[in-house]
N, C-alpha and C positions, 0 to 999 in steps of 0.2 A: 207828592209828599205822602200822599196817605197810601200810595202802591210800595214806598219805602219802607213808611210804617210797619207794613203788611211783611213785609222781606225779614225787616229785623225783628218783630215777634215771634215770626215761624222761625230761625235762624236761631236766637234763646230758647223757645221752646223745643227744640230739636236737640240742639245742646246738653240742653238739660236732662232730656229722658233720656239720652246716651250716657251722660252721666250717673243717670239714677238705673241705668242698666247696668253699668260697669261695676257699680257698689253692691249690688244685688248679689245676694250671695248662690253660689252654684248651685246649679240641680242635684240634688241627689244622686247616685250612682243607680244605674237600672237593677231590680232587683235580681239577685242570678237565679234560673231555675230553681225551684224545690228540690231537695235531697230525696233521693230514694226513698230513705227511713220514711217519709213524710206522705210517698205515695204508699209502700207499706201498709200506713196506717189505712190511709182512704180506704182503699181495695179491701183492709183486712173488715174492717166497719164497713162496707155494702157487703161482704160475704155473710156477717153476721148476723144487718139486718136481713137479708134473704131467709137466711135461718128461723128468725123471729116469725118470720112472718110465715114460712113451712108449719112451724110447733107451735100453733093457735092452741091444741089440748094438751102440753107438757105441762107436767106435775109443778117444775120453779118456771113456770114464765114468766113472773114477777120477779123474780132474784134476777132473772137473765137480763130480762130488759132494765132493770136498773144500774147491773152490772156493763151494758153496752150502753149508759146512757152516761156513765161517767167515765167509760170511755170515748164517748164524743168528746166530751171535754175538754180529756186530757189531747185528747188528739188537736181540739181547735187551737189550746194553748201550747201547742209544740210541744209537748212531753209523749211522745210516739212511744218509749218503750212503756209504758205504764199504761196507754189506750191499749196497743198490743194486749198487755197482761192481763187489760179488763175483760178486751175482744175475747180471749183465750179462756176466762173464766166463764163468760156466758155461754160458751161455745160447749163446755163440760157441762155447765145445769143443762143446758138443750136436750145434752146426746147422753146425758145420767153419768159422766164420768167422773163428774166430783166426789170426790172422798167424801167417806159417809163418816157422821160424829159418830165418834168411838163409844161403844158398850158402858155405860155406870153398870158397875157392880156393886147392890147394893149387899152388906153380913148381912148374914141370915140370924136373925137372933136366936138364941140357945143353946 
């Protein structure tokens, strides 16, 4: 009797988590590789920091490295052309090729 018992409890409970398997809902699909763009970015941001870390005595270190730091950002939340364009801004303060604020001309009074 009691080796019965045993039969039809495991036999329900067996059942049952087939059951509560079947209802379960599917796995997710596997994620598909990263996009290019996305390596892009990575690569474009470690060639940066490399940069960064070269130009310890550059005049905008500060502008550069904040400018590569919002591009991490944008990079972590998937916005790769906009990390790019940060990448590419800091890359100009490093190397001094940012356009320089234009001349105020102040009249000369008289």
């Amino acid at each position: 009797m009691r080796g019965s018992k045993n039969l039809v409890s495991g036999l329900i409970l067996g059942l049952s988590l087939i059951g509560v398997a079947a209802a379960a809902p599917a796995a997710p699909p596997a994620k598909a590789p990263a996009p290019a763009a996305e390596v892009d970015c990575q690569k474009a941001g470690g060639d940066v920091s490399a940069l960064i870390d070269k130009s310890k005595t550059a005049p905008n270190l500060a502008q550069a490295r904040a400018a590569f730091q919002v591009g991490i950002m944008d990079c972590m939340e998937g916005d790769d052309t906009a990390a790019i364009k940060h990448y590419d801004d800091a890359k100009k303060l490093l190397t001094n090729e940012a356009p320089k604020a234009p001349a105020i001309k102040i009249p000369s009074a008289g």
